[in-house]
Every structure is written in structure tokens, then in C-alpha cells.
N, C-alpha and C positions, 0 to 999 in steps of 0.2 A: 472193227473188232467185235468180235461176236461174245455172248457171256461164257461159254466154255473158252474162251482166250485167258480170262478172264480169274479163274477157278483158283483158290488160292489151295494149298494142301494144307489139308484138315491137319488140327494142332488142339495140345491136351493143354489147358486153361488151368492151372493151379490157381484155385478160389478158400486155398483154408485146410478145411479136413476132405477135399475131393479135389479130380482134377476134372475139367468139362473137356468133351471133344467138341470141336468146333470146327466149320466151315464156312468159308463166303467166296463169292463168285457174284461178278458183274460190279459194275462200280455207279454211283450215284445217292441218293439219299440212302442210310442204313434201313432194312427192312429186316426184321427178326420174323419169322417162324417155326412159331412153336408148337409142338407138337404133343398128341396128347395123353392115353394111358400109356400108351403102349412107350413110348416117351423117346422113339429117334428119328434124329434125322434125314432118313430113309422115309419119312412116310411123305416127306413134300416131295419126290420124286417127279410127280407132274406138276408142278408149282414151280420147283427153284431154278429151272433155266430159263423159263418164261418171263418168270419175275426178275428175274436177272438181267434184260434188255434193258429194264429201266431204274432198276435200284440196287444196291447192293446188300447181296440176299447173305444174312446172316443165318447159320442154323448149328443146334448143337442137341446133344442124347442129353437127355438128365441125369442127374448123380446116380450112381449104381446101374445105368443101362445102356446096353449096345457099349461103344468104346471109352463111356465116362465109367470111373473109378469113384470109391467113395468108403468112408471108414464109417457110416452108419444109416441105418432105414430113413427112407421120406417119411413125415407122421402130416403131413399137411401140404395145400398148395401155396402156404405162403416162404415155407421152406425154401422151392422151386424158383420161386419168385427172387426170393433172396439171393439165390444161386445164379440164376438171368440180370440179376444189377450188378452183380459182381465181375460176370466176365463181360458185361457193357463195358466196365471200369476199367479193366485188361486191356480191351481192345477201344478204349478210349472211346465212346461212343456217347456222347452227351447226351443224343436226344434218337430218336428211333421211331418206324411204323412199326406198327406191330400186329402179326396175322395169329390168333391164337384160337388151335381147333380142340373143341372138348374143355378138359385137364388145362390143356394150352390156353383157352378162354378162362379160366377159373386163376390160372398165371399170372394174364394181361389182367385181372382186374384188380388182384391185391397192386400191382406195378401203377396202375391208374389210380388210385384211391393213396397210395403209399408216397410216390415219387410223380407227383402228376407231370414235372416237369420233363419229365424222360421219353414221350410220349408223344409221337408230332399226331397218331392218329389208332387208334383200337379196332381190330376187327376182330368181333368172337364169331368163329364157326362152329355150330351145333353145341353151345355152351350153354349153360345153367346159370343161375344165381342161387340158389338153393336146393334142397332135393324135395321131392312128392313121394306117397307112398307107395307108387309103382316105380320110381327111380332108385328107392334104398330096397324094395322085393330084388327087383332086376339085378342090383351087383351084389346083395347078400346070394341070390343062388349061382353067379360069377363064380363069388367066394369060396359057395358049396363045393362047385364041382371041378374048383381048384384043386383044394385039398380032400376029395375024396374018388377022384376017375380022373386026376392027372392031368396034365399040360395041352398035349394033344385035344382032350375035347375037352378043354379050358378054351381053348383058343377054335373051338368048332362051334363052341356055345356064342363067344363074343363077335364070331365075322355071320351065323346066321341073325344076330340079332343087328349087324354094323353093317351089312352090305344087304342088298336088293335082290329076291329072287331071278329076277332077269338078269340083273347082272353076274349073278355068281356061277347059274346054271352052267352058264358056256365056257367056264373056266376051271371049275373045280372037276377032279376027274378022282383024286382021293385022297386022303387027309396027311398020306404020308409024304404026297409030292407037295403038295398046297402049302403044308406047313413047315416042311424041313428050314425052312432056312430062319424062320419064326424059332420054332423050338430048340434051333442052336443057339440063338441069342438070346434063350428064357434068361433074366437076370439071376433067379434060381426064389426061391418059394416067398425065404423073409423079405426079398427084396419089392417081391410081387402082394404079397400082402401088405408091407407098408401103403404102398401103392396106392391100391383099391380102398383099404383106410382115407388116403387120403383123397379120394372123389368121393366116397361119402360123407366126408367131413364138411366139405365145404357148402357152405352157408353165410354170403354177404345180403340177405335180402336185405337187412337192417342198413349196412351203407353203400347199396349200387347206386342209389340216387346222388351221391356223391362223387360220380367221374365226371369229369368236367373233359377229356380229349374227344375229340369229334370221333364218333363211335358206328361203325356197320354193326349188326346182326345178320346174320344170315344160315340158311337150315333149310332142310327138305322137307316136304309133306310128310316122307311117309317115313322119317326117323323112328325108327321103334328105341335107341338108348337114351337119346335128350328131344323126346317130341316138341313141335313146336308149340304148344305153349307155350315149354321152358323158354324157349328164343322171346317170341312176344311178352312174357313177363321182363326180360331184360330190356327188350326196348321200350317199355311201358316209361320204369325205373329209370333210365337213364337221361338225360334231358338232353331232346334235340336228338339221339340215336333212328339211326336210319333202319328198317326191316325189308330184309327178302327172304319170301320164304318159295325154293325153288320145287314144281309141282313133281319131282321124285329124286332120288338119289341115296336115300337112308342118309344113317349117320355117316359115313365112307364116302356124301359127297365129292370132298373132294380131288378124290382116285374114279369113282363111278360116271359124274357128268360134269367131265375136268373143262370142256369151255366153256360152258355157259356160269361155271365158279368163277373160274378164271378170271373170264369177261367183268362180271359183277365185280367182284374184289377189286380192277386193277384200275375200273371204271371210279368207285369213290377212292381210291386211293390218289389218284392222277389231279383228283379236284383240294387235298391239302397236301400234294406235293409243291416244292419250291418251284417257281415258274421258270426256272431254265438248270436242269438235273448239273451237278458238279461233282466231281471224285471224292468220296468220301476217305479221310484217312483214319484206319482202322491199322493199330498199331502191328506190326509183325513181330 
């Protein structure tokens, strides 16, 4: 049985005043990835059938994005977080790895510090513990050229600064085909501004030394969104946290040099996995 066997259909999660869309595919220890501004589950694309050989790859859009529903703005990522305990709770999931890139790392760490016990293992990709004064210029002019030149080069500003000139040269051809399917799923402005609020918001410098689950970092050299500093400040903080930082890929690692992530990721994950994988039951 291969993990597309596997693939369960995506299902809307009533958690309150939102409903989550949700999917999993492959069976074995629960594995959540999360994802990060942009906030769907489309961006593990290269991750969730892989990861699916060996765990069962949980993933869901955040409140207000792609197919989740929601009666009001995200103002923070402990919001998010809140929102990822609750459809654990749905789909019965006691304890969980959890892969969280960006936004998705700022997720996994209120969920680590919050609910430690939910947590078999934490991996922040190209995540932050705080912001610098070049991380709040960077998404106030985000911000700017949201609401003043529109979605389109909203979204031309964030993938030159998210992906690699090497890598985008040989695919981008022009902003209308690049980004259609992006700019249908804009959640629409208030939704995107809560948003953005809420990665500048976020600041645990004060209690990241406080995660006790066995914790990866990992990031590119040449991240121009969350340079790796930010990365080695969280491994500094964290006690006992592993660090790789891979010699290119920008923030969009893990779409740009998706085996050598891959590998890494599935390498420490494998070492606090249970030592003989078992069908997870994740309620229907």
C-alpha cells in the first residue's frame, strides 16, 4: 500500500467560530505540517506523499484561508495554534510530530511551550523567535505594497524575496500565469492583513528556552525572509535543538531543494519515531 492508497478526503473541522479543512494520507505516527503565511495546505506539495511512507501526514489551510472558513481576523500566532489543538482534539490525536515552516514554526512553538505534552517532536523550518529590524522593514513594506499596488505584486514582492534567483529564473515567464492560481485564493485584504499582523507580532524570545520536545532547526544560507541568524538564535534558546543550515535554497527551501530537506527532516524525525510505525487512528 503506497501513501496515495492511503489519502483520506479533505474534511471541514468545526473548531467554534471556524471550520478547518483538513487532510491526511499515509498511516503511522500522526505528523502535522504546517504551514506558513501563506497558510495552505498546498504548500507541502513536495513533503506530504513522501512523508506519508512513513507517518501519517496531517495538514490543514488556517482559519480564513484557501478552503477553512472563519467568522473573524487572525490577530496572532497563538490564535493559529489554538486552532491546531483543537482539530488534534477532532481528529483524536493525543500526541503528534510536528513540521512547522515560517508562521508554521511560530505555531509549533506556542503548541511546545503551551501543551508540551502534544508533541512527540518540533521542527521549525526557516522560523524566527522574535523579529530584527530588518524582519519588521521587510513585511511592513509587504504591507505597503499590499495595500497600495495590489495582490499581484503583493505576491511578486514576497516569492522575489521567498525563492532563489536560480530557481525562479527557469519558471517564471509572467506574473499572470505564475500567479493565477495564488490570486484566486487571495483570502481577500482583512484577512491578509490580520495575517501579516500577526508574523510581526510574534516574539517568544522571552520563553523559547522553555520547549522541552526534541526540536530540529533548519534554514538556508541565503534566506533573505528569516536569515539564518533567526534559525541559530532558536537553536541557541532551545536546549539540546539540533541546527542545519542548508548552503542555498532561500526561505522556499522546502519547494526549491526538496531532497536534501526532505532527507534532513525525515532523518531526525526517524530517530524519535516509535521503533516499529503502527496505524494511527485519526477519528473520521
Amino acid at each position: 500500500m503506497t501513501a496515495k492508497d492511503t489519502v483520506a478526503p479533505g474534511r471541514l473541522v468545526a473548531i467554534g467560530d471556524a471550520e478547518i479543512y483538513t487532510e491526511t494520507r499515509g498511516a503511522g505516527e500522526p505528523l502535522l505540517l504546517v504551514a506558513g503565511l501563506g497558510g495552505s495546505a498546498k504548500f507541502w506539495h513536495a513533503q506530504a506523499d513522501v512523508f506519508a511512507q512513513r507517518y501519517q501526514v496531517v495538514l490543514h489551510d488556517h482559519r480564513g484561508v484557501g478552503r477553512s472558513s472563519s467568522t473573524r481576523n487572525v490577530q496572532g500566532a497563538a490564535e493559529l495554534a489554538d486552532d491546531l489543538l483543537r482539530v488534534m482534539d477532532v481528529l483524536q490525536i493525543e500526541s503528534a510530530h510536528l513540521v512547522g515552516h515560517s508562521t508554521g514554526g511560530a505555531i509549533g512553538q506556542h503548541i511546545a511551550l503551551r501543551e508540551p505534552q502534544r508533541l512527540k517532536s518540533l521542527v521549525l523550518s526557516a522560523s524566527w523567535a522574535g523579529p530584527t529590524p530588518l524582519f519588521e522593514q521587510t513585511f511592513k513594506l509587504r504591507r505597503d505594497v499590499l495595500t497600495k499596488s495590489g495582490v499581484q505584486d503583493y505576491f511578486m514582492v514576497g516569492t522575489l524575496l521567498a525563492s532563489p534567483a536560480w530557481w525562479l529564473a527557469g519558471r517564471f515567464q509572467s506574473g499572470d500565469d505564475y500567479f493565477r492560481d495564488r490570486v484566486a485564493d487571495f483570502p481577500g485584504l482583512d484577512v491578509e492583513m490580520g495575517r501579516l499582523h500577526a508574523v510581526m507580532a510574534h516574539d517568544l524570545r522571552d520563553r523559547i528556552g522553555g520547549i522541552r520536545a526534541p526540536t530540529f532547526v533548519i534554514c538556508a544560507r541565503d534566506d533573505q525572509l528569516t536569515p539564518p541568524g533567526m534559525s541559530e538564535e532558536l537553536a541557541r534558546a532551545i536546549p539540546g535543538a539540533e541546527l542545519v543550515v542548508l548552503p542555498e535554497g532561500g526561505h522556499f527551501c522546502p519547494t526549491t531543494v526538496t531532497a536534501i530537506y526532505n532527507a534532513k527532516v525525515l532523518e531526525f524525525l526517524a530517530r524519535h519515531a516509535i521503533a516499529v510505525p503502527v496505524a494511527a487512528s485519526i477519528a473520521s
